[in-house]
C-alpha positions as CSV (number, residue, x, y, z in Angstrom):
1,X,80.8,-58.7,17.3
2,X,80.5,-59.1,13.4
3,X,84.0,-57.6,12.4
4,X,82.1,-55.8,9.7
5,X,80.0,-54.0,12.0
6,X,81.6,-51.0,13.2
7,X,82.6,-49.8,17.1
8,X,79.6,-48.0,19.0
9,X,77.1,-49.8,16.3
10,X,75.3,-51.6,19.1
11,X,72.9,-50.5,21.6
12,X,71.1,-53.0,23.5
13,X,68.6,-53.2,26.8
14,X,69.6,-55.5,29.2
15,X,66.6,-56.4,31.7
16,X,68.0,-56.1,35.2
17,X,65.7,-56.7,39.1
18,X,67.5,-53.6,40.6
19,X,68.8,-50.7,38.4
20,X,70.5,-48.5,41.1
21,X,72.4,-51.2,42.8
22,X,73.4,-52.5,39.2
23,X,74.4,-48.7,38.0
24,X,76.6,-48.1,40.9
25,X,78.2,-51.1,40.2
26,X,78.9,-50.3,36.9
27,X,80.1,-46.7,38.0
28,X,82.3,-48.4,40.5
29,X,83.7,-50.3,37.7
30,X,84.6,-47.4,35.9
31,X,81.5,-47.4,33.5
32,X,80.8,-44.0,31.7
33,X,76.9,-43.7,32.8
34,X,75.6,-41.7,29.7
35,X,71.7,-41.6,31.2
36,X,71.4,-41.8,35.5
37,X,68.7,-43.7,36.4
38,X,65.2,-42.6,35.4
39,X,61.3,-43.5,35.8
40,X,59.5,-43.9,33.1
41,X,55.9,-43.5,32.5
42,X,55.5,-46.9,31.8
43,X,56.5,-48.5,35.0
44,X,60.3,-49.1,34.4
45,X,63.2,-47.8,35.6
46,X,66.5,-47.5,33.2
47,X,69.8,-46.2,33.0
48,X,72.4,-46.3,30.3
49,X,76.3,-46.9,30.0
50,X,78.8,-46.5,27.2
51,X,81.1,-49.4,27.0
52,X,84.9,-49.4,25.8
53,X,83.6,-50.0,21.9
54,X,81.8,-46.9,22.0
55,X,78.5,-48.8,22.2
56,X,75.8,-47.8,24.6
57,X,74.3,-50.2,26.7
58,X,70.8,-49.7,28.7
59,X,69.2,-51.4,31.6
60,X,65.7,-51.4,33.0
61,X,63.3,-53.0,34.9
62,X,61.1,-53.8,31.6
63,X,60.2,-57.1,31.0
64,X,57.8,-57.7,28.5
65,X,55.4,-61.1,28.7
66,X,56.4,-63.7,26.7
């Protein structure tokens, strides 16, 4: 990360085929999951995780065309 951008700045989504599995990985990890898993009403499934840095990180099922 830029050293001029400061911690917890950063909040990206991470596409990911299986969100459960991958959250209770990160919560047997240690991950602090900030959002359980959810539906929603578009089609996807997410969940989101603070990392170390303070930044949150979510993950879904969305994967928009290319």
């Amino acid at each position: 990360m830029n050293s001029s951008s400061p911690s917890g700045s950063a909040s990206p989504f991470v596409y990911v085929a299986d969100v459960d599995a991958h959250c209770a990985r990160a919560r047997a990890a240690g991950a602090a999951i900030v959002m359980e898993p959810y539906n929603t009403e578009y089609g996807s499934r997410n969940y989101a995780a603070r990392d170390l840095e303070g930044n949150v990180w979510s993950f879904g099922t969305y994967r928009p065309a290319p």
